[in-house]
C-alpha positions as CSV (number, residue, x, y, z in Angstrom):
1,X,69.0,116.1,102.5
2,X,67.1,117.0,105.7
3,X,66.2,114.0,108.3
4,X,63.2,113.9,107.1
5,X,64.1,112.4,103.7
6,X,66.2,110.0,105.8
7,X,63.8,108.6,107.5
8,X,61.5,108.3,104.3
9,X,64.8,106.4,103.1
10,X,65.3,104.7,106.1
11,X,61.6,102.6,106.0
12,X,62.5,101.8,102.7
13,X,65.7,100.1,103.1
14,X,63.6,98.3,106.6
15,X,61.4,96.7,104.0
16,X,64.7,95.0,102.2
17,X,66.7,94.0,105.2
18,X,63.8,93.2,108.1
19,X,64.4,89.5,106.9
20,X,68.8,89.5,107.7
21,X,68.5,91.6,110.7
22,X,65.6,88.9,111.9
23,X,67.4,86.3,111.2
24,X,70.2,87.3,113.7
25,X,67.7,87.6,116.9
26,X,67.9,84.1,118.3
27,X,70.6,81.2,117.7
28,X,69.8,79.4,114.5
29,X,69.9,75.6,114.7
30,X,73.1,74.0,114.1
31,X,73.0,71.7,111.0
32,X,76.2,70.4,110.3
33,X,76.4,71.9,106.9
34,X,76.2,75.2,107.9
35,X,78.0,74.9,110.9
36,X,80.7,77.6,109.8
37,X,77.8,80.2,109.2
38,X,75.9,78.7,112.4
39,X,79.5,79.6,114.8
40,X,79.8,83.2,112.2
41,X,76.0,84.1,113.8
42,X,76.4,82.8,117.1
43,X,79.8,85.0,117.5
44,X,77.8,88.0,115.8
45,X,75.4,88.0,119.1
46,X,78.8,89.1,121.1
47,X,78.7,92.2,119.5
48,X,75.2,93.1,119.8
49,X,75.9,96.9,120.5
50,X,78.7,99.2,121.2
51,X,78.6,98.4,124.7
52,X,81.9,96.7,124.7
53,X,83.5,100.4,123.7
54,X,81.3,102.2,125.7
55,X,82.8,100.0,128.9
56,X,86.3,100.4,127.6
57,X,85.6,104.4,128.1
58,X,84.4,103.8,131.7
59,X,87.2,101.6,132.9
60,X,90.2,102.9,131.1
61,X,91.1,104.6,134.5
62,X,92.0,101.2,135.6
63,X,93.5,98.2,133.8
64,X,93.5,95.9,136.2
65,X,89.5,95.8,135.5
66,X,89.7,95.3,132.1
67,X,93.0,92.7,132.4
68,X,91.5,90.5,135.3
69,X,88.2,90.5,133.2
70,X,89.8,88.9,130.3
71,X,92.0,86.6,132.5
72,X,89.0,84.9,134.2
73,X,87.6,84.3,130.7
74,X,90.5,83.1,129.5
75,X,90.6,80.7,132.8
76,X,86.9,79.8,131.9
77,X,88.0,78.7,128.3
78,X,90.4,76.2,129.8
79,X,93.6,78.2,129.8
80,X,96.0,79.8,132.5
81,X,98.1,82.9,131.3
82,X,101.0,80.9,132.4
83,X,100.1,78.9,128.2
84,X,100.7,81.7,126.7
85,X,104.1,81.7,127.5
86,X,104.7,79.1,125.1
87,X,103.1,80.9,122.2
88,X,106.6,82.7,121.8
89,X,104.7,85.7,120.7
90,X,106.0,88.7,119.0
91,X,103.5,91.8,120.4
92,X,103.1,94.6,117.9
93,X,101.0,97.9,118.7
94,X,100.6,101.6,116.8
95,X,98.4,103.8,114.8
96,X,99.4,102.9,111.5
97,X,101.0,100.2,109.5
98,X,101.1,97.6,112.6
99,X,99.2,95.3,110.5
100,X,101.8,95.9,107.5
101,X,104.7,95.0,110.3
102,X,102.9,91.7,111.8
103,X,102.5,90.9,107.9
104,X,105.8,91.8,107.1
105,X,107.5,89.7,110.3
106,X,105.0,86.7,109.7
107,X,106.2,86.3,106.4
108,X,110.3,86.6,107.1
109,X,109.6,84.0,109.4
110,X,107.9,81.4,107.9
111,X,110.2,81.5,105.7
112,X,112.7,79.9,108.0
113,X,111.1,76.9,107.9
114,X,108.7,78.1,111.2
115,X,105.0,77.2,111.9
116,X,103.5,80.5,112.7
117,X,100.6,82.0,113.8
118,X,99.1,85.4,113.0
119,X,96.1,87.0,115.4
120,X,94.7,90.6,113.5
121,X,91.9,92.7,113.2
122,X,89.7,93.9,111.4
123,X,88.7,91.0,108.8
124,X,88.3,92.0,105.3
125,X,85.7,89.5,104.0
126,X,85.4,86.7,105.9
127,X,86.1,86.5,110.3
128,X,88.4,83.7,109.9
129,X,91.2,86.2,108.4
130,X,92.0,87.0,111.7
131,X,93.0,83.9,113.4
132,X,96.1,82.6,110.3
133,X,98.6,79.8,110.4
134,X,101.4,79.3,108.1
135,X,99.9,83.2,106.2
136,X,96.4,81.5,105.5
137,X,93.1,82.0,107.2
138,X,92.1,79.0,109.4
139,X,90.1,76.2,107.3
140,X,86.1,77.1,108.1
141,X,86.0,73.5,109.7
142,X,88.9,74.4,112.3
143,X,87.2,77.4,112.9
144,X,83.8,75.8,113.5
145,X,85.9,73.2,115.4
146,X,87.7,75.3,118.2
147,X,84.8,78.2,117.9
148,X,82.3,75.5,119.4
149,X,85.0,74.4,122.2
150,X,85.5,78.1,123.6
151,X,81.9,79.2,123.4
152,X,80.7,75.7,125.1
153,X,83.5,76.0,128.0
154,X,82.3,79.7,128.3
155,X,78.4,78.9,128.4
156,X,79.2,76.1,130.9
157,X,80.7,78.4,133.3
158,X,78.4,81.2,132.9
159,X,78.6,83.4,136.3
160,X,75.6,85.0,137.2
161,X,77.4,87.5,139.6
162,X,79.7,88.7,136.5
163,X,79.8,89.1,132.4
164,X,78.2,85.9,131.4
165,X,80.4,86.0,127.8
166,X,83.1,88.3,126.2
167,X,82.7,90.4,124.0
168,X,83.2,89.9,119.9
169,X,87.2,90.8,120.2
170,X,87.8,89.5,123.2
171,X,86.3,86.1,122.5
172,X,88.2,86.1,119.2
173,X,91.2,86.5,121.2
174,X,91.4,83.9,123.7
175,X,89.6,82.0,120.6
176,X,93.0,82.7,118.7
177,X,95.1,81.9,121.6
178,X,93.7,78.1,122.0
179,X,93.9,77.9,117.9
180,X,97.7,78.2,118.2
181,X,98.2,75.9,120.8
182,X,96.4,72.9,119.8
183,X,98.3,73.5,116.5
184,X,101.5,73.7,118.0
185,X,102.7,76.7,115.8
186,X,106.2,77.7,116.8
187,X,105.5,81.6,117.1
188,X,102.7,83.8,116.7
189,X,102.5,87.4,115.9
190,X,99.7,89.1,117.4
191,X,98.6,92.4,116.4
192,X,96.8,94.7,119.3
193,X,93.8,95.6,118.7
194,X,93.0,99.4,120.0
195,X,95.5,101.0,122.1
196,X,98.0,98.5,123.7
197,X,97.7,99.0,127.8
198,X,94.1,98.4,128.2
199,X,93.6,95.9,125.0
200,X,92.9,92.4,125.8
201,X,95.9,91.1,124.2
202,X,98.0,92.6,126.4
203,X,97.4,89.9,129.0
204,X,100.1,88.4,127.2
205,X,103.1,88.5,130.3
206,X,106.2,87.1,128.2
207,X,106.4,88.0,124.5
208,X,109.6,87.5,123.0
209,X,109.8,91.2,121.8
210,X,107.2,93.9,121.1
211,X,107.2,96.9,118.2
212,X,105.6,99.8,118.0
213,X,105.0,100.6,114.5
214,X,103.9,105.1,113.3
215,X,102.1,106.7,116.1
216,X,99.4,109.0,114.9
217,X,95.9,110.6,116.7
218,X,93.4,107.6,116.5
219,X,90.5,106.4,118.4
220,X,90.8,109.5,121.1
221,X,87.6,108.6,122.5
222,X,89.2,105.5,124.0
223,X,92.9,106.1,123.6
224,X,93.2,110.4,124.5
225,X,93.1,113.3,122.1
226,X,97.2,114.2,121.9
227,X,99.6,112.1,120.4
228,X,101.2,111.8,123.8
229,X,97.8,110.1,125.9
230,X,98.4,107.8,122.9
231,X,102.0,107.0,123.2
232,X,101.4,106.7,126.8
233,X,98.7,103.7,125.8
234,X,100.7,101.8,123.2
235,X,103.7,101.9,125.3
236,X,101.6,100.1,127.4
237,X,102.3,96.7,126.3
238,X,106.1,97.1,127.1
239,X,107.4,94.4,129.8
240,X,110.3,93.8,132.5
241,X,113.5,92.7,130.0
242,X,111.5,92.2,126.8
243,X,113.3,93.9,123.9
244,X,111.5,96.6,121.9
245,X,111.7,98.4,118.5
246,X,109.9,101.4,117.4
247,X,110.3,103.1,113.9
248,X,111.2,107.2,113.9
249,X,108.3,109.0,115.9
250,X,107.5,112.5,116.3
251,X,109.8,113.9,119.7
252,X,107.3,114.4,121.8
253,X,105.4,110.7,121.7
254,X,108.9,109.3,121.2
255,X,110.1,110.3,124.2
256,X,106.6,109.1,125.9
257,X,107.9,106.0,124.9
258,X,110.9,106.1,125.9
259,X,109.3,106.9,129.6
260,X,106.9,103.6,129.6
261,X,110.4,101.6,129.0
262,X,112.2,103.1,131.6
263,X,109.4,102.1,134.1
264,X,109.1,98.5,132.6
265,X,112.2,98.7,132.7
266,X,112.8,97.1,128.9
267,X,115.3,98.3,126.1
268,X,113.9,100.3,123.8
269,X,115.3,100.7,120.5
270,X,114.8,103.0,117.2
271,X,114.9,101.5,113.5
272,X,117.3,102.7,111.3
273,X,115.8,103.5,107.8
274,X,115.6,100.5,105.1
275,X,118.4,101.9,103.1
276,X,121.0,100.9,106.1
277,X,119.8,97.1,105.0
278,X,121.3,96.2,101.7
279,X,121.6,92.7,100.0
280,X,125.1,92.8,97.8
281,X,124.5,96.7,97.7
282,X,120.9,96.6,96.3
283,X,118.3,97.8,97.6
284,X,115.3,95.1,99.5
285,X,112.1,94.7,96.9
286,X,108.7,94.7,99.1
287,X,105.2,93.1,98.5
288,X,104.0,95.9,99.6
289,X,103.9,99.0,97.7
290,X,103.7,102.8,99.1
291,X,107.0,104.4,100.3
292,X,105.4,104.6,104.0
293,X,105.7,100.7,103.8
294,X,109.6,101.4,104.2
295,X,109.0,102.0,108.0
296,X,107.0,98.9,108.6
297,X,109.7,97.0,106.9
298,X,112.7,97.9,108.8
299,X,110.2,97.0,112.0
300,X,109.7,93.9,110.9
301,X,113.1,93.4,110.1
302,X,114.4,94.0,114.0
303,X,111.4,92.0,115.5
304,X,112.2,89.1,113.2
305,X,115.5,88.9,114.1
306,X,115.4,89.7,118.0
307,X,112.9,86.9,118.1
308,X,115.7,84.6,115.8
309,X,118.4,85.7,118.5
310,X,116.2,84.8,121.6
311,X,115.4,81.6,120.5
312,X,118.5,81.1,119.2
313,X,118.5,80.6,115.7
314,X,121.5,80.8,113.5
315,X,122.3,82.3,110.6
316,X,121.0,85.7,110.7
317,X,123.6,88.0,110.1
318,X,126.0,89.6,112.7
319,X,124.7,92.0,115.2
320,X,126.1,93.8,118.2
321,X,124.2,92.4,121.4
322,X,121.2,94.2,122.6
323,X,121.8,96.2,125.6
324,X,119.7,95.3,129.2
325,X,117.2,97.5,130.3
326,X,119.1,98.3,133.2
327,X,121.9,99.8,130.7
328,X,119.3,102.1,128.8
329,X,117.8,103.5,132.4
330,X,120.3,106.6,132.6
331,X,121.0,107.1,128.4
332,X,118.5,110.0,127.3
333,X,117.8,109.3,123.7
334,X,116.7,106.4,122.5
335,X,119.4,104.5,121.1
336,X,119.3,103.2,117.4
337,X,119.0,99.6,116.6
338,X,122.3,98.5,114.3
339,X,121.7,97.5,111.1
340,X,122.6,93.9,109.6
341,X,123.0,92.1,106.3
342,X,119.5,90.6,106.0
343,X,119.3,86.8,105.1
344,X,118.0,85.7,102.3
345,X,115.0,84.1,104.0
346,X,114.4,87.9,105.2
347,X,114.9,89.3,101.5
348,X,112.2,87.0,100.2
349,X,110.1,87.5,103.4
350,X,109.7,91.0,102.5
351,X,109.4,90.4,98.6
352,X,106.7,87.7,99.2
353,X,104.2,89.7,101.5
354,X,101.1,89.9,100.6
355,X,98.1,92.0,102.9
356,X,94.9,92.8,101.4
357,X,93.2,96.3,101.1
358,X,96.6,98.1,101.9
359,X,97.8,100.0,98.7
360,X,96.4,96.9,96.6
361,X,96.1,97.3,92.7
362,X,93.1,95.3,90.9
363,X,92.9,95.5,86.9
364,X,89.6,95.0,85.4
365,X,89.2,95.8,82.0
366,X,88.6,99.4,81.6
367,X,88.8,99.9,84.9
368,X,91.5,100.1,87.8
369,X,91.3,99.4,91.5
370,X,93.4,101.1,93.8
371,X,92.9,100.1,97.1
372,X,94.0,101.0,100.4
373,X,92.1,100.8,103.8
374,X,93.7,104.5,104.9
375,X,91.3,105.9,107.6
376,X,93.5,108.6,109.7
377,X,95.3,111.7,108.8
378,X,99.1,110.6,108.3
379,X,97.8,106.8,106.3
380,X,95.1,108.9,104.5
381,X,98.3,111.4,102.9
382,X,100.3,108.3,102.5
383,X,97.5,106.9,100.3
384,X,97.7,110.0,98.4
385,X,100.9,109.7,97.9
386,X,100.7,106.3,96.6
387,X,97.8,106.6,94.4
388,X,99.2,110.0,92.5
389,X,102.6,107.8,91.8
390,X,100.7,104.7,91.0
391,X,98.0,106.2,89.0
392,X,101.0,108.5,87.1
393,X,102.3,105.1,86.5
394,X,99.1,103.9,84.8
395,X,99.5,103.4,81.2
396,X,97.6,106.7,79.8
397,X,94.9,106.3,77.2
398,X,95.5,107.4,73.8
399,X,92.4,109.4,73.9
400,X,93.2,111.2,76.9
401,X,89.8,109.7,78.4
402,X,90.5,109.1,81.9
403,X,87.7,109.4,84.7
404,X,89.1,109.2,88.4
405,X,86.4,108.0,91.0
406,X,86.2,108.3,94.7
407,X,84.5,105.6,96.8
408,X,84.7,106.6,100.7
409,X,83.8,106.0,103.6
410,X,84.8,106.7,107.5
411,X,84.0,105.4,110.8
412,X,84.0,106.3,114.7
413,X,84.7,109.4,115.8
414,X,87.4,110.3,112.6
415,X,87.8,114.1,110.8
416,X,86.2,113.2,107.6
417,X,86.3,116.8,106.8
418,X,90.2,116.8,107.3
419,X,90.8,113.5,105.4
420,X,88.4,114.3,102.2
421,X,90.7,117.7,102.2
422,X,93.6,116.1,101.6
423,X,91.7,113.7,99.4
424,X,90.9,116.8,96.9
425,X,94.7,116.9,95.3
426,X,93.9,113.5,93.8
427,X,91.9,115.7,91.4
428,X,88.9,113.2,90.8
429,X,85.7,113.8,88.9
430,X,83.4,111.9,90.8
431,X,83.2,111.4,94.7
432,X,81.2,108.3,95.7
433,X,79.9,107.2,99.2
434,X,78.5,104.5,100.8
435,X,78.0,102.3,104.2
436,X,80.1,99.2,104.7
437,X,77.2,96.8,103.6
438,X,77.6,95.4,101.0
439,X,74.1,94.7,99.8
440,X,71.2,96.5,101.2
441,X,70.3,93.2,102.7
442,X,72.4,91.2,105.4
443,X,71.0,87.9,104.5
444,X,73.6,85.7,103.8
445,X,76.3,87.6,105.0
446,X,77.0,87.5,108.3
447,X,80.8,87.5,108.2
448,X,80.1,91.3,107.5
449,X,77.5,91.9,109.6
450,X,78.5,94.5,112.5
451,X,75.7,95.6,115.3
452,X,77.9,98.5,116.3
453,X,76.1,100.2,113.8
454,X,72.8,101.0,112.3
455,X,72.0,101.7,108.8
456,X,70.1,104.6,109.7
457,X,73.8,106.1,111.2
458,X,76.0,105.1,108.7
459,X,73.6,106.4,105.8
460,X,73.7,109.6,108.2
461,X,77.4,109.5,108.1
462,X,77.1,109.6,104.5
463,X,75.2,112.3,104.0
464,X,77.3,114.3,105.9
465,X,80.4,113.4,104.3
466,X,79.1,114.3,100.9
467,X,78.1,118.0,101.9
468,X,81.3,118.2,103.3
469,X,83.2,117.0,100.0
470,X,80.8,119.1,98.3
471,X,81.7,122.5,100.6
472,X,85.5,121.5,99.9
473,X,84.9,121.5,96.2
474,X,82.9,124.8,96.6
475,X,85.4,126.5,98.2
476,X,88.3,125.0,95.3
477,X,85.9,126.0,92.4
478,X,87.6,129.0,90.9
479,X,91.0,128.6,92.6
480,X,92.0,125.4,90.0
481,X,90.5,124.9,86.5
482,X,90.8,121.4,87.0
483,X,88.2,121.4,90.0
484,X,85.3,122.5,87.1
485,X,82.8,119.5,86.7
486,X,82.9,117.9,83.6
487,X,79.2,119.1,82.8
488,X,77.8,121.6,85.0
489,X,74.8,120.7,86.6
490,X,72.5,122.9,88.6
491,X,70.7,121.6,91.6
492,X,73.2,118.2,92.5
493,X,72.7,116.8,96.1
494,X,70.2,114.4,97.5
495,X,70.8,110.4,97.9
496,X,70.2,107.1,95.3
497,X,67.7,105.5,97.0
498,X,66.7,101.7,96.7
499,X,63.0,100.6,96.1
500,X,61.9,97.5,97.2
501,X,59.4,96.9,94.8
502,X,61.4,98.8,91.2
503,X,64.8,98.7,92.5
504,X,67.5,100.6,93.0
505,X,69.0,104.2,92.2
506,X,65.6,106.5,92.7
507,X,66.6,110.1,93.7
508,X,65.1,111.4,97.2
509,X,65.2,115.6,96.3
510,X,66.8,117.5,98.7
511,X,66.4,120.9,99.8
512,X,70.1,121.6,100.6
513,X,71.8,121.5,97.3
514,X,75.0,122.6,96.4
515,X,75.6,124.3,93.1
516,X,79.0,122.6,91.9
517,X,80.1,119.4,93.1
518,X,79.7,115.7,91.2
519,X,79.0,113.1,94.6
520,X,76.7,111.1,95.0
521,X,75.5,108.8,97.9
522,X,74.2,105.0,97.6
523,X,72.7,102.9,100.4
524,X,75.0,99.8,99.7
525,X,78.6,98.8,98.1
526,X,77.3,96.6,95.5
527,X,75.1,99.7,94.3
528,X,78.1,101.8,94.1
529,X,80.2,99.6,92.1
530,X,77.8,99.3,89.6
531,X,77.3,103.0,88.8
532,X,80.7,103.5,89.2
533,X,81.7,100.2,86.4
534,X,78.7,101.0,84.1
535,X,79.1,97.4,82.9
536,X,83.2,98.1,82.2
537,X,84.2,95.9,84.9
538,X,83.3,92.4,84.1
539,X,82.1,91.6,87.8
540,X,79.3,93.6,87.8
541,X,76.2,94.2,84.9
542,X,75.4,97.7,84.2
543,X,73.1,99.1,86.4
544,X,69.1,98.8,85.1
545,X,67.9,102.7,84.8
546,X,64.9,101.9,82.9
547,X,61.9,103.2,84.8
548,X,63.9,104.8,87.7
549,X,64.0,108.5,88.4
550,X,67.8,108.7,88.2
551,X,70.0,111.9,90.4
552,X,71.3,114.2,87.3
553,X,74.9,113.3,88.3
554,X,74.4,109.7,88.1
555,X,72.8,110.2,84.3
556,X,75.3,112.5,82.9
557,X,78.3,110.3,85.0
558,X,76.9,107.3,83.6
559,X,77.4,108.6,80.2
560,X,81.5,109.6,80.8
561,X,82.4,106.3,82.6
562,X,80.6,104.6,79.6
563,X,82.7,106.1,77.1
564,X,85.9,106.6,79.1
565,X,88.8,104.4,77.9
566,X,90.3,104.3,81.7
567,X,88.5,104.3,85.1
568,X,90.6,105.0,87.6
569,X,89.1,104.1,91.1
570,X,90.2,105.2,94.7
571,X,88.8,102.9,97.5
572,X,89.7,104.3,100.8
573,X,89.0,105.8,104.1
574,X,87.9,102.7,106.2
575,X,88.8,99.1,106.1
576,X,85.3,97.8,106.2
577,X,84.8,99.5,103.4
578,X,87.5,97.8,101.5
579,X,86.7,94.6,102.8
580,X,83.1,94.4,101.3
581,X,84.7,95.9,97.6
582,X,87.6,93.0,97.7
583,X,84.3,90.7,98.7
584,X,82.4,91.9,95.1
585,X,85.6,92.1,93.3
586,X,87.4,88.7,93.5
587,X,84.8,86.0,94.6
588,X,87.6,83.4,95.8
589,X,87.7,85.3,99.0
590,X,84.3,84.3,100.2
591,X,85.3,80.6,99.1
């Protein structure tokens, strides 16, 4: 589809969502019962534009800028670095699985009996996921509570000589910071956001111990395009005497690490693998399924119980002492991290974690959801992994009718064309895209709603991912039998559009068409879930066709998913993503 089409698309969806993206142009009046959605909108206006990541490129040369920023807002809120210190915090950066390990860690420890707090990103449905105590989001009345103290010290104290607010992260930070101190939790884990050095929570000065979970090439606009520039920033939130634990790494960033400890100077140690940590000789059950999960694990395992030892805990198992920094300066490797008898408290800390959108199963009717919020190269062919295994483990219909769905989507500056490659051994008959939105119109949503995009880009981004799917499938046709379409079908391409006045699902023609290739591209989730369900899944209604000019692929697709006896479904390549399909599929997240 040439731009051209786009923009014709591009008026049309105007027409649906001028009214949500209006509605977010000036501060609504607070009413008391919408207060929670009045501090959602307000926060949205902080992240009005990727300015905030354009300004992380410019002064990455220099922390200081970015650190001293924070700290005066952070002084401007009502708090002193100096507070944090009492947060006991456990510090956890990397590329993938660092929100598995926080989960994993927060979990083990509450089970002690501990009052803990939990600081992550992104949110998957609704903001206040991010800011947790005791493994549950924050009520929406504490969040309206402490969001209205921060943002009124802030607009009190407004500078005009510097930045009058912080930015969307950085306001949920030192927002999350004053949450666990009024609430007096006895830890919090708190999950970097992008990078480690230059991230805003690394004004933290005195965690109790850091980890470092699979290092991987990510954000490179911001963070450098090698795995060692990478290293080099997540490494970055090492300090003076403060254990550390990192899982096995490839040589080259490993030993990067192993430089930003030495010049700390902290000790640095390597996870064994899970199988060294045994209960009675049988091997620890996770929450979390995926074998890649094995490695966050064993993290969380040596966080949790460095943080037990420093505060002096009992109970946990014997364990040679951990060596001082200044004991590690001359050693060359990096020295693995003894394995212990886990306590039972750590047993069912791993067996009770829970953490949405990361290799999550949903069974609805005829249909199965296999989730997983994958988005880079290494988490994308762990997702692969996992769904081949978990979809082998499927129960298999007697009919042999089984029709395998894609639903994808990417975001920033990621290989698509790389990740949908590796995507292809999944062997599925349909490939689905989408934005993040979940409905073509915001209105009501605004826990989703992200101005670091425009629809016009991400249904750009769509586009583009489709012919790229579709040239991988062109160049497979041939080589494997099972790469055939179920129904050939000459002239496929071009996008579902919505129409204000009939609906959705009309088909834009397109004057780049590939010859083989079953993908199709919607403007919203909710669309895509209901071609994809054709009324199997009992969330959603089967999608209205009468009247509508439908895209050959979505009539002769409808036709197979109707009649299938299993729909397997594949949600992956971005977290937002995920996030607005958990939204449509289990309604008591919203709640």
């Amino acid at each position: 589809m040439g731009f051209r089409g786009l923009r014709v698309l591009h008026s049309a969806l105007r027409l649906v969502a001028a009214g949500g993206q209006r509605c977010f142009s000036t501060r609504p009046a607070r009413v008391p019962r919408m207060e929670y959605q009045d501090a959602i909108r307000t926060l949205n206006t902080l992240q009005t534009n990727a300015s905030y990541l354009e300004q992380v490129k410019r002064e990455r040369g220099d922390p200081q800028v970015q650190l001293e920023a924070m700290k005066g807002f952070l002084e401007r809120s009502g708090l002193k670095v100096e507070d944090l210190d009492q947060l006991n915090i456990i510090h956890v950066t990397g590329t993938k699985g660092k929100g598995s390990t926080c989960a994993f860690t927060e979990c083990i420890l509450r089970n002690y009996g501990l009052k803990t707090g939990f600081y992550s990103s992104p949110h998957l449905v609704q903001v206040r996921e991010r800011i947790r105590i005791n493994g549950q989001p924050i009520s929406k009345e504490l969040f309206s509570k402490y969001f209205w103290q921060v943002y009124n010290r802030l607009e009190e104290t407004k500078d005009p000589g510097h930045a009058s607010m912080p930015a969307y992260f950085r306001f949920l930070t030192i927002m999350a910071f004053h949450v666990f101190l009024q609430e007096k939790v006895d830890l919090a884990v708190v999950e970097v956001g992008i990078g480690g050095a230059y991230d805003c929570t690394n004004i933290i000065r005195k965690p109790i111990v850091c980890g470092v979970s699979s290092l991987g090439i990510d954000h490179t606009s911001i963070l450098g395009d090698t795995i060692e520039k990478i290293a080099w920033q997540k490494g970055g939130i090492f300090k003076p005497g403060v254990p550390a634990f990192t899982v096995p790494q490839p040589e080259r960033p490993l030993e990067v690490l192993r430089e930003r400890a030495r010049q700390s100077p902290c000790p640095l140690y390597l996870c064994p693998d899970l199988e060294a940590f045994k209960e009675d000789d049988k091997a620890l059950q996770l929450g979390l399924a995926g074998e890649h999960q094995r490695s966050n694990a064993t993290l969380a395992l040596q966080l949790s119980r460095a943080w037990l030892q420093q505060q002096g805990y009992q109970g946990t198992g014997e364990l040679k002492d951990l060596q001082s920094g200044a004991e590690l300066l001359g050693k060359r490797r990096v020295p693995l991290a003894p394995a212990f008898r886990p306590s039972g408290s750590m047993v069912q800390g791993l067996q009770d974690t829970e953490w949405l959108g990361r290799t999550q199963v949903l069974q609805h009717g005829a249909v199965t959801w296999f989730i997983d919020g994958a988005h880079t190269t290494s988490s994308v062919q762990a997702c692969v992994r996992w769904f081949r295994q978990a979809a082998l483990n499927e129960e298999k219909p007697v009919d042999g009718s089984e029709v395998r769905v894609l639903l994808f989507n990417a975001t920033g500056d990621r290989d698509t064309a790389a990740l949908l490659k590796l995507l292809l051994r999944c062997r599925f008959d349909y490939a689905v895209f989408c934005p993040n939105f979940t409905e073509v119109s915001v209105v009501g949503n605004a826990d989703q709603q992200n101005f670091n995009v425009t629809l016009e880009n991400m249904l750009t981004r769509c586009l583009e991912n489709q012919k790229k799917w579709n040239r991988l499938m062109e160049e497979k046709v041939g080589q494997d039998l099972w790469l055939s379409p179920p129904m050939q079908v000459e002239g496929v391409g071009g996008l579902l559009k919505p129409d204000p006045l009939r609906g959705p699902l009309l088909f834009v023609p397109s004057s780049e068409r590939p010859l083989n290739s079953n993908s199709l591209v919607f403007p919203c989730i909710s669309h895509a879930l209901q071609w994809i369900t054709q009324g199997r899944d009992p969330h959603f209604q089967a999608p209205a066709t009468k009247g509508l000019h439908l895209h050959p692929v979505a009539g002769t697709g409808a036709v197979l998913l109707k009649e299938a006896a299993a729909i397997r479904v594949l949600v992956t390549g971005s977290l937002h993503l995920v996030g607005g399909v958990l939204k449509l599929l289990d309604q008591s997240l919203s709640q």
